[in-house]
KOLFI-694923 format. One record per residue: y, z, x of N, C-alpha, C in turn; residue in three letters. Coordinates in steps of 0.1 Angstrom, whole numbers, plus 5000, padded with zeros to 4 digits. Last residue first. Layout:
KOLFI-694923
YZXYZXYZXALA/...
end
This chain:
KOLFI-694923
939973373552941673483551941773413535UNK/937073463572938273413560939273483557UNK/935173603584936273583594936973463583UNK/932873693569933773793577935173733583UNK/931773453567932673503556933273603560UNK/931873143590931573303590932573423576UNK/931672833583932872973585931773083584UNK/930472573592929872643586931572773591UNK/932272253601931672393606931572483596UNK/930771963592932172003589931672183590UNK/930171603600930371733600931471803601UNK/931171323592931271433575930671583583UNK/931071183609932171213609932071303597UNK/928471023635928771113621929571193621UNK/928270923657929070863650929270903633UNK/927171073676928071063675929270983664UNK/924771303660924771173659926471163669UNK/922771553673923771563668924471353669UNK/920371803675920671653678921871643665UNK/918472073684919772033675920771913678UNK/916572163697917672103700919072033697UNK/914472173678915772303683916372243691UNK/913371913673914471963665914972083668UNK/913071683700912171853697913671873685UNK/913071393699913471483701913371643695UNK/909571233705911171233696911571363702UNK/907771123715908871113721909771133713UNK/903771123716905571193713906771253718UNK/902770963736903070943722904270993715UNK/901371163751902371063757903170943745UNK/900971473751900971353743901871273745UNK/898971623779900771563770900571483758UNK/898071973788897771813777898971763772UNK/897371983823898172003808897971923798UNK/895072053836896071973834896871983824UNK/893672273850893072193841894372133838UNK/891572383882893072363876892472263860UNK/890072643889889672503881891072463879UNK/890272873894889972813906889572663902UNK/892773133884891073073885891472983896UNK/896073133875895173163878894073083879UNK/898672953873898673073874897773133881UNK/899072633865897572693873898072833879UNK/901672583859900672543854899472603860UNK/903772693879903572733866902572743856UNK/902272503906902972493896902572633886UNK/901972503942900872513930901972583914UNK/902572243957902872303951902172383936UNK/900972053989900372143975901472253968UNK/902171834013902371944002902272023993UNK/901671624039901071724028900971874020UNK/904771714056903471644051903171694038UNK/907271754057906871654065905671624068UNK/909671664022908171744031907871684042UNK/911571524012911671664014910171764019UNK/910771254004910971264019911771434020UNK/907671183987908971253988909371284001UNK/905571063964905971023975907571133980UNK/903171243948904271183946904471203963UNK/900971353921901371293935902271263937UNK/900271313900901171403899900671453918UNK/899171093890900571093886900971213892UNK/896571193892897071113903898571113900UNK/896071533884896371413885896971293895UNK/893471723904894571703899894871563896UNK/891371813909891471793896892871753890UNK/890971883939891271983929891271973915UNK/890171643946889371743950889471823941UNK/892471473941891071433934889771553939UNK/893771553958894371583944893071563935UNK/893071473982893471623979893771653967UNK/893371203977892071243980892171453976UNK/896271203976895171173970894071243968UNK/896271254002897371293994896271313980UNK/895171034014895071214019895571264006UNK/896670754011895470834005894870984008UNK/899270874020899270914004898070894001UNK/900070864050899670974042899470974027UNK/901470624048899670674055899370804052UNK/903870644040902770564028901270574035UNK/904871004035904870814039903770794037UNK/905271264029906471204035906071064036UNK/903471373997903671354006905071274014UNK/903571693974903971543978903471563990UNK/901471743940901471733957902271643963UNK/902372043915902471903923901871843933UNK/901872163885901572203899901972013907UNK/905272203868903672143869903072163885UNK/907072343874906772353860905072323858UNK/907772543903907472443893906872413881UNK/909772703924909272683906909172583903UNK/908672923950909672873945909472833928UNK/908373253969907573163959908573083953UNK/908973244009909273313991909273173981UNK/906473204026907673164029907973204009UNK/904373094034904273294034905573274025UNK/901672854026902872884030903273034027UNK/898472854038899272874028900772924041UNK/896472554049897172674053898272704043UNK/893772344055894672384051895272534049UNK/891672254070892972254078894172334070UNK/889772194058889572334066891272354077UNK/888672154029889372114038890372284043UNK/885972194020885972114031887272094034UNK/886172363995885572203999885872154000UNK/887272634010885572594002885272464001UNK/889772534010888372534025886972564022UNK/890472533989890272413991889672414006UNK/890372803987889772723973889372603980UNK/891972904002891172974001890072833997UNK/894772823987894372794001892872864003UNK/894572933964894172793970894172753980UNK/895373203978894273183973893773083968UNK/897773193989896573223999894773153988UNK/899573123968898873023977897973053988UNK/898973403953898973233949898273143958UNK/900473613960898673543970898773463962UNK/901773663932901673713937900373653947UNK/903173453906901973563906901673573925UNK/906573543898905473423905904573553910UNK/907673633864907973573882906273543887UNK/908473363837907373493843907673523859UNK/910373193825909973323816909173463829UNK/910772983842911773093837911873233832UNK/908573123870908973033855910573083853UNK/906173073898907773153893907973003883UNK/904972933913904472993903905273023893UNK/904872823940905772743932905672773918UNK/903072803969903272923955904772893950UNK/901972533988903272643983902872723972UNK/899972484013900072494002900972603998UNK/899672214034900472284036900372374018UNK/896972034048897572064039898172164037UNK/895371784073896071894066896971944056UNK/892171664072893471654061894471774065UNK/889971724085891171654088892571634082UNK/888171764063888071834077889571814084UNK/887571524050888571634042888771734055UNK/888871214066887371314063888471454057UNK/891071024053890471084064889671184060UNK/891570744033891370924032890970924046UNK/892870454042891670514032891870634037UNK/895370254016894870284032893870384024UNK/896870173997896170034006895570094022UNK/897370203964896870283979895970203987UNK/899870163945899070103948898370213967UNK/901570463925901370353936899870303942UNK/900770483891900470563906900670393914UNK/902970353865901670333870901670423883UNK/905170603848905070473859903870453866UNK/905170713811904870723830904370593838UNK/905770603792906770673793906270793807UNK/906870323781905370423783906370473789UNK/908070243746908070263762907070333765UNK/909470073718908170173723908570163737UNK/913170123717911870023712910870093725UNK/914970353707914570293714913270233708UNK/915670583686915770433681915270363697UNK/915770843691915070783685914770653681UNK/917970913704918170953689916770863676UNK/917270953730917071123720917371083701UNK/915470763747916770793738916570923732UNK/914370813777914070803764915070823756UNK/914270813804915470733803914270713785UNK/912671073821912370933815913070833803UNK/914871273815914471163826913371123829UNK/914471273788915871243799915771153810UNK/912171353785913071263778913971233784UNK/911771633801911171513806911971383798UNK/913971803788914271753801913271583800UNK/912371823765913871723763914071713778UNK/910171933774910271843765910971753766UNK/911472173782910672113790910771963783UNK/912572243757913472253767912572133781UNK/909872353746910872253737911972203751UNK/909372603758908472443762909672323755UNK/912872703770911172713761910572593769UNK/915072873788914672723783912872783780UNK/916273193779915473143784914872953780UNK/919073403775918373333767917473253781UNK/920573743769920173623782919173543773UNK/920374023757921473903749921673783761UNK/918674173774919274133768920374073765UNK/916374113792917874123797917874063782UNK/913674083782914074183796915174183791UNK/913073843766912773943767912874083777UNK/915273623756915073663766914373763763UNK/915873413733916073513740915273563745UNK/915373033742914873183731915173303743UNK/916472663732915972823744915372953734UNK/916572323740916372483735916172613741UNK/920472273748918672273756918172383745UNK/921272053721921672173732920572243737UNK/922971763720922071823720922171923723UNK/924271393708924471573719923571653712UNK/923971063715923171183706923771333714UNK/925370783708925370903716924770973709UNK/924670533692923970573694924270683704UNK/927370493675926370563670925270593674UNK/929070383698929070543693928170603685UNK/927470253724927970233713927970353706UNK/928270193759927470223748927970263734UNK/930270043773929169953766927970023755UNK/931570243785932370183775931570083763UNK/930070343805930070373798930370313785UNK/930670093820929570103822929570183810UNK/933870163822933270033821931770033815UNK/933770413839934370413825933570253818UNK/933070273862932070393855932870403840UNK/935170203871934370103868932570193861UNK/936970433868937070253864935970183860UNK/936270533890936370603878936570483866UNK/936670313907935270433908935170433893UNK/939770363909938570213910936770233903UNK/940370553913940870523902939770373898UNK/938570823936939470663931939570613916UNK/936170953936937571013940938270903940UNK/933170963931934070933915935670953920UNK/931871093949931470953946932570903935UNK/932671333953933671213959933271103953UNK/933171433919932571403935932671333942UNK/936471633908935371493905934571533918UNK/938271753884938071753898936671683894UNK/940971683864939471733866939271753878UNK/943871633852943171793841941671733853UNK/944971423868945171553867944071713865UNK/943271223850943471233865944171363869UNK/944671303823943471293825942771273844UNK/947071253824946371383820945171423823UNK/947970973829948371103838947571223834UNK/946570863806946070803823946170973831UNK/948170943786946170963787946170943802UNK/950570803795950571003791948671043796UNK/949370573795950070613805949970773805UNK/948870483770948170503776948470553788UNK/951770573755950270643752949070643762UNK/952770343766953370483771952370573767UNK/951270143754951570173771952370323773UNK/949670053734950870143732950970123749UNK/947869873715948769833725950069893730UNK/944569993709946470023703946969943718UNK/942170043714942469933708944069913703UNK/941870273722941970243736942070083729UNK/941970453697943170473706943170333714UNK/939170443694940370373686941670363692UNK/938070573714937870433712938770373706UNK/939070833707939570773722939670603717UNK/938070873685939570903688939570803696UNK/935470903691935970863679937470773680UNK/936071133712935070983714935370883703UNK/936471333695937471273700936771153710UNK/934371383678935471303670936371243681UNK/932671473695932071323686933671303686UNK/933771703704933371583714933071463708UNK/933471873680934871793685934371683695UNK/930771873677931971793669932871733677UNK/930472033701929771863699930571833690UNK/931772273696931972173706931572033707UNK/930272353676931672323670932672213682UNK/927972403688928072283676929472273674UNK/928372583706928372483712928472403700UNK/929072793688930372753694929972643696UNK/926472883684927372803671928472703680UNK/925673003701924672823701925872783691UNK/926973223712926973053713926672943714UNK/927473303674926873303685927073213694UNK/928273363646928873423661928073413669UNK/926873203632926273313627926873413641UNK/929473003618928073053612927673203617UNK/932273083635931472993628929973053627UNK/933473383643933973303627933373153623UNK/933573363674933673473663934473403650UNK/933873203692932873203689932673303673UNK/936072903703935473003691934173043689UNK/936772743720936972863728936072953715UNK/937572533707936372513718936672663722UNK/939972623695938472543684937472583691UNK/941672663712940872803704939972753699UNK/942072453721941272533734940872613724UNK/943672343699942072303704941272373714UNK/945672493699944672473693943272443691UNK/946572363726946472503723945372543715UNK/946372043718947272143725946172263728UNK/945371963682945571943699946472073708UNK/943571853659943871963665944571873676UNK/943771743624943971723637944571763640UNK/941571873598942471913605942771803618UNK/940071903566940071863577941571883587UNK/938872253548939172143552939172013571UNK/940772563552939572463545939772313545UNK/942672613576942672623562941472563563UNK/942372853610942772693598942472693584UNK/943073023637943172953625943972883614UNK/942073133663941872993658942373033642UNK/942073363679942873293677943173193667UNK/939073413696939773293701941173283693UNK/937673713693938273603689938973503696UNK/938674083696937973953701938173833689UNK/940074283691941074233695940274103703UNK/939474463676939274533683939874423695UNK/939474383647940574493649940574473666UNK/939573983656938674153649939974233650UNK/939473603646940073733649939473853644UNK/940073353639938973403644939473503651UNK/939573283604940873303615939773383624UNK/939072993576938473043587939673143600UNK/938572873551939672943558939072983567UNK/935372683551936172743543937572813554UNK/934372463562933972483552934972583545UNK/936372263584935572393585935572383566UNK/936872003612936672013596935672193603UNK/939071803631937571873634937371903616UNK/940271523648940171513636938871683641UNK/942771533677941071493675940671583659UNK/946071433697944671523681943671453676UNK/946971333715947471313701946771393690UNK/945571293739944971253731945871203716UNK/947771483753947871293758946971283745UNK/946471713741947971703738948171563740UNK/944271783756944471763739945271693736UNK/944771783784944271643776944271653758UNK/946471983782946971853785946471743784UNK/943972183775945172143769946272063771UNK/942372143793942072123778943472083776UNK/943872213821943472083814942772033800UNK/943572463815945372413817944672263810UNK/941272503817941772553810943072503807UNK/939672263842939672443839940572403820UNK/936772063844937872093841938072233843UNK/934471823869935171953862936571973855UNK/932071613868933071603862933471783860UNK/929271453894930471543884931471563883UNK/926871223895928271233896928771413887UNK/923871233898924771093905926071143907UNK/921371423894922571403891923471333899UNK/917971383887918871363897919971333887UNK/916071633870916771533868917571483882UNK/914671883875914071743880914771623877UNK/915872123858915371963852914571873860UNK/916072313880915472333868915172203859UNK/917472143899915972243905915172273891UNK/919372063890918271923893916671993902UNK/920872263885920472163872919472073880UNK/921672343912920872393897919972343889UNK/923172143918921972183926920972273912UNK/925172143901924672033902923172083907UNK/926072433912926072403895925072293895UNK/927072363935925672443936925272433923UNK/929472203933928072103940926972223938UNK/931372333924930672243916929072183918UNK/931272623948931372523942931172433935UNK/929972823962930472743969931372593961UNK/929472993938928372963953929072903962UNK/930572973912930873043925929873143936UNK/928472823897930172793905930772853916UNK/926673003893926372873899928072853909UNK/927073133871927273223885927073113894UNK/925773033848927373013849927973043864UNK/923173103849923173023848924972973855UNK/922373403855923273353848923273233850UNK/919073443873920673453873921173343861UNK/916573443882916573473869918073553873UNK/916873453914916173423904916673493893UNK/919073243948918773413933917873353923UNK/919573213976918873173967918673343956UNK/922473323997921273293994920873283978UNK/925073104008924773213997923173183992UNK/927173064034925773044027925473124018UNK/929872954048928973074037927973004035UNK/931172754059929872784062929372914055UNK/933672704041933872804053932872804054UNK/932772384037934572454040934472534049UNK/930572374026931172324038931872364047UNK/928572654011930072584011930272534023UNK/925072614003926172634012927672574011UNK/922772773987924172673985924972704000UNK/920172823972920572833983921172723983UNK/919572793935918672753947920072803957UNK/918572983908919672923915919272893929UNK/916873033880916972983895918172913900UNK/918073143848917773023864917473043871UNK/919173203816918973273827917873123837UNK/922273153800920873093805920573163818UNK/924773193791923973333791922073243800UNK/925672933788926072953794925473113801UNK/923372653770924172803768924472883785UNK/923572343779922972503783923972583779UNK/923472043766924572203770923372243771UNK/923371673775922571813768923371933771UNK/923671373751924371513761923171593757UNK/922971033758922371193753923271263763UNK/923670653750923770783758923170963751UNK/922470293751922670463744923270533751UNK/922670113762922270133750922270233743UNK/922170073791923770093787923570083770UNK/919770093803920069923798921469953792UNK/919770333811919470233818919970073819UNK/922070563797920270513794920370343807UNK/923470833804923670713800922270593801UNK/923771163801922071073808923070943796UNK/925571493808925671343803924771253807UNK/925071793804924671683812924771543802UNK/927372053804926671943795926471813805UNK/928572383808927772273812927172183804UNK/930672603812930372503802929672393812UNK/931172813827931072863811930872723806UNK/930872873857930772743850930172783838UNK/933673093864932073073863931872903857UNK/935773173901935573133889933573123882UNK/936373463909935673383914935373303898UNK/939973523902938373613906937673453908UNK/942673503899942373483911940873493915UNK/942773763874943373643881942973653893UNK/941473933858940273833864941373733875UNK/943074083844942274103856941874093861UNK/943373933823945073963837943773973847UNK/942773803797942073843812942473843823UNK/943673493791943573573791942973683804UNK/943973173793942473213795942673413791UNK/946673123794946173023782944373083784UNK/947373283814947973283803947173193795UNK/945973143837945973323829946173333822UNK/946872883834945172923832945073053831UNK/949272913844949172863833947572893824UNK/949373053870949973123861949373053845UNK/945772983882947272953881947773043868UNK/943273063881943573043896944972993896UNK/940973153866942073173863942773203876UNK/938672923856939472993865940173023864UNK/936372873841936972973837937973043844UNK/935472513837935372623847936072763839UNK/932872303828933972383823934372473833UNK/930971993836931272133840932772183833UNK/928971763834930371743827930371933827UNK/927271573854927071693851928371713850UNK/925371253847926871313849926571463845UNK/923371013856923171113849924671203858UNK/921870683846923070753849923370883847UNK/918870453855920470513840921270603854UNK/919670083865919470243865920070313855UNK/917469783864918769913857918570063858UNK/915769583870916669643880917469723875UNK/913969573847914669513848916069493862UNK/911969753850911469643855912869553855UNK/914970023866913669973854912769873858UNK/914970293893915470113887914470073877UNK/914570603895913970423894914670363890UNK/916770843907916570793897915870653901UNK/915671013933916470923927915670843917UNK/914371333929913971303935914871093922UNK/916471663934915171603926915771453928UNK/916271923960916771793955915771713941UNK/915172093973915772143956916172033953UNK/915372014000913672033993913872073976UNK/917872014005917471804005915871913995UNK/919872263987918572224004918072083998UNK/922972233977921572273980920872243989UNK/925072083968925472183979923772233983UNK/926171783959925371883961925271973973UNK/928971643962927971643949927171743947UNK/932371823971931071713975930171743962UNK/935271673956934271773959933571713963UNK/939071603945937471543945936871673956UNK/941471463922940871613930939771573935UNK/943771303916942471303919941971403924UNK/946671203922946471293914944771353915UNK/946370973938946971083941946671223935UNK/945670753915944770723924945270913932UNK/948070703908947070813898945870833908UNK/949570663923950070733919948870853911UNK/947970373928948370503940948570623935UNK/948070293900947570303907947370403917UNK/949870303876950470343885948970343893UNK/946970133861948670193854949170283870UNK/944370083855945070033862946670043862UNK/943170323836942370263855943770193861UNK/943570243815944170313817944670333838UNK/942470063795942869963805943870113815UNK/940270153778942270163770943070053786UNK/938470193793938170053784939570023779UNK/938970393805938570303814938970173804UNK/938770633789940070593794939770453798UNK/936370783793936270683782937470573780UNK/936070953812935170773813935170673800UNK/938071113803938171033819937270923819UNK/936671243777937571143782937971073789UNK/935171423791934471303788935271203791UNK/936871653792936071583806935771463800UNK/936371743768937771663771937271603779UNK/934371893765934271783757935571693761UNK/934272053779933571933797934271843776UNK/935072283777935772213775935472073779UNK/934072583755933672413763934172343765UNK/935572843767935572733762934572663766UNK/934273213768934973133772934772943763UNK/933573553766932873383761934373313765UNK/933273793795933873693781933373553778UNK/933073903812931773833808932173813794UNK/934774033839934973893834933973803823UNK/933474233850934474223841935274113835UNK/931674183867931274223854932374203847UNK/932474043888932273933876931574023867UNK/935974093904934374173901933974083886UNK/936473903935936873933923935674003914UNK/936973613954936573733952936773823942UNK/935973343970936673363957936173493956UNK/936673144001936173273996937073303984UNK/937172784002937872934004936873023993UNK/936772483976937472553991937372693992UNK/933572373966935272413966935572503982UNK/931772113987931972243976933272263977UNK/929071914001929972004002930372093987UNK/925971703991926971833998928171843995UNK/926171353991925571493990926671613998UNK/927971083973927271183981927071313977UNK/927970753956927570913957927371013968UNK/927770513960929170593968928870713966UNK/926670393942925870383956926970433964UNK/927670383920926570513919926270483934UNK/930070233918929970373920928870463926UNK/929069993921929170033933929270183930UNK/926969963887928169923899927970023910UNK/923469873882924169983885925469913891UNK/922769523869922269703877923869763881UNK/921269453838922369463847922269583856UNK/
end
């Protein structure tokens, strides 16, 4: 089945409104995940919620543009299968703004009122192609990035390009849409839609929910002398949270396992299983005033991309979702390892590389898909090379990692390499080093790709690792992460065989209900 009209209503660009000012050291509190509520808005769809005051809810709607970055940070649209099915990829955003009386008060932090909000919660939602599955993935919010050059619509700011930045400082670039831009410069993933919440809206979606089942191993109160903590506490056992309570569940970092935020995010995936749990069952009740409360809260509590700004939209993507089945969601959390410079900053690994490619190559994360190759034959080439003399070739320094910055004459020095043999046209770009994981080459059209070619088969490069792209207006040599140094490129070795999910990623079933959060023995009562 292919894609509804939503995903072909997607747009690019724009962002939130108006200059956000305010000092972000003093704001470097742990904050909530809350994108787990966000979910609910595509899970509402199937409770028949879409169609309840219409206009009314249709009103309520917040909407943004999708991407704020340069068309050259773009990663590059999702394939259609052999079957014509596309998957689906949602970037489910938490914000930390404290932009109303109700969001000060339920976020803390007088000082921050009005400051520039951060995106303290990111989880990429990948719905699989054939509607068979779905994978979350979170970034720890301390993740260090590239953030690519954003521009807000609204008031034309531009905010130049940063390296090795917070990951969360995204949001306030211009808005949701540079958050998006992020994620598809460091994954290569294309992102079709997003989903934001703040703070007020945890808790008016807890509350329409009625309470989402969570579980802790022992008393747990997450509280110091010194006055950190979320608040949170509960007796041993199981519990249904909502309101308030639940922003402390998702807000806890002090009192599950080992205080950190990798813990928080697992207490986040719970909850997000149970109330997926929840929702489903809910959306089999014939209550109308229940669904009605869920309708209003939920159109309320987000802000969306335009592609998602109707009740119709959101409907019919609720739909599409509604077909995957709960045991096969898997949530996940990118792996990473701290940082060696900046402390207490964490860094995506090879493992991290790994799970991106899985993603997007529409691989399940929970393992159960039936075999797939898991790279698309090289396009057919129906034209022939021009003499290497002729070829010209544009060569980037695309060196810069997460871990390393970018080695320095890079591209003078393939450029160098490849007028040794014979092609004399080519010229390094001066222009500041960008990041690729693998060395690449694109071209803009289909008379240029045996050149393209031919340039790749000089160097040793793969044919797969060509590619057709309308963000160049020729031939492109990005010299990748992968070829640092010398004058031999050597390819990386994949094993195109193993496709399970890296276990630091910590895979998480949705339809397993016996987890139950490890307590921190410091924080029992």
């Amino acid at each position: 089945m292919s894609l509804t009209p939503v995903d072909k209503d997607a747009a690019d660009g724009g962002g939130l409104r108006g200059d956000r000012g305010g000092d972000r050291k003093r704001r470097r509190r742990r904050v909530l995940r809350w994108s787990a509520t966000v979910l609910a808005v595509v899970i509402l769809g199937g409770a028949g919620a879409g169609y309840l005051y219409y206009e009314h809810l249709n009103a309520n709607i917040k909407s943004d543009d999708l991407n704020l970055g340069d068309a050259k940070d773009r990663a590059a649209k999702t394939q259609a299968n052999a079957a014509g099915q596309t998957a689906l990829n949602i970037l489910l955003i938490g914000s930390d703004a404290r932009d109303t009386a109700e969001n000060q008060k339920l976020g803390g932090a007088r000082d921050t009122y009005g400051g520039t909000p951060l995106a303290d919660v990111q989880m990429l939602l990948h719905v699989s192609a054939d509607r068979s599955n779905m994978s979350v993935v979170s970034m720890p919010r301390d993740t260090l990035v590239d953030i690519p050059k954003c521009t807000d619509p609204d008031t034309k700011k531009t905010y130049a390009a940063s390296t090795r930045t917070m990951t969360n400082e995204s949001l306030g670039r211009g808005g949701p849409g540079c958050t998006v831009a992020t994620w598809e410069k460091l994954t290569d993933i294309h992102i079709d839609h997003f989903m934001m919440i703040d703070f007020s809206g945890v808790v008016s979606m807890a509350d329409a929910i009625g309470g989402v089942p969570v579980c802790v191993d022992a008393n747990v109160y997450s509280h110091t002398s010194t006055g950190k903590g979320s608040g949170l506490k509960l007796e041993e056992g199981t519990h249904s949270i909502k309101g308030k309570q639940a922003l402390q569940w998702l807000r806890t970092r002090y009192g599950f396992e080992d205080d950190t935020d990798l813990a928080r995010a697992k207490a986040q995936h719970m909850y997000m299983n149970s109330m997926v749990r929840e929702l489903r069952a809910n959306a089999k009740l014939t209550n109308p005033n229940k669904l009605r409360k869920l309708a209003e809260a939920a159109t309320k509590a987000i802000t969306v991309d335009d592609g998602l700004g109707t009740i119709t939209k959101m409907y019919d993507l609720a739909g599409e979702l509604q077909k995957v089945p709960t045991e096969r969601i898997t949530m996940t959390t990118m792996p990473n390892a701290y940082d060696t410079v900046q402390t207490g900053r964490v860094v995506p690994t090879e493992d991290a590389t790994k799970l991106f490619r899985l993603v997007r190559e529409d691989i399940a994360l929970d393992g159960k898909d039936e075999k797939k190759t898991t790279a698309s034959p090289s396009p057919t080439v129906t034209d022939t090379a021009a003499a290497d003399g002729e070829i010209a070739v544009q060569v980037h320094n695309s060196t810069r990692t997460g871990t390393y910055a970018p080695v320095s004459g890079r591209a003078t020095a393939v450029t160098e390499l490849l007028k040794d043999k014979g092609f004399t046209e080519a010229v390094a770009d001066t222009s500041a080093a960008s990041s690729e994981e693998t060395t690449v080459i694109r071209y803009p059209s289909a008379d240029l790709q045996a050149d393209a070619q031919r340039v790749a088969k000089a160097l040793g490069i793969p044919a797969s690792q060509v590619k057709k792209s309308t963000d160049v207006s020729g031939i492109t040599l990005y010299v990748g992460g992968d070829w640092r140094s010398g004058t031999k490129y050597e390819a990386p070795e994949k094993d195109e065989d193993d496709n399970t999910t890296p276990k630091s990623a910590q895979a998480m079933n949705g339809a397993d209900d016996t987890q139950c959060m490890h307590v921190d023995p410091n924080y029992t009562w």
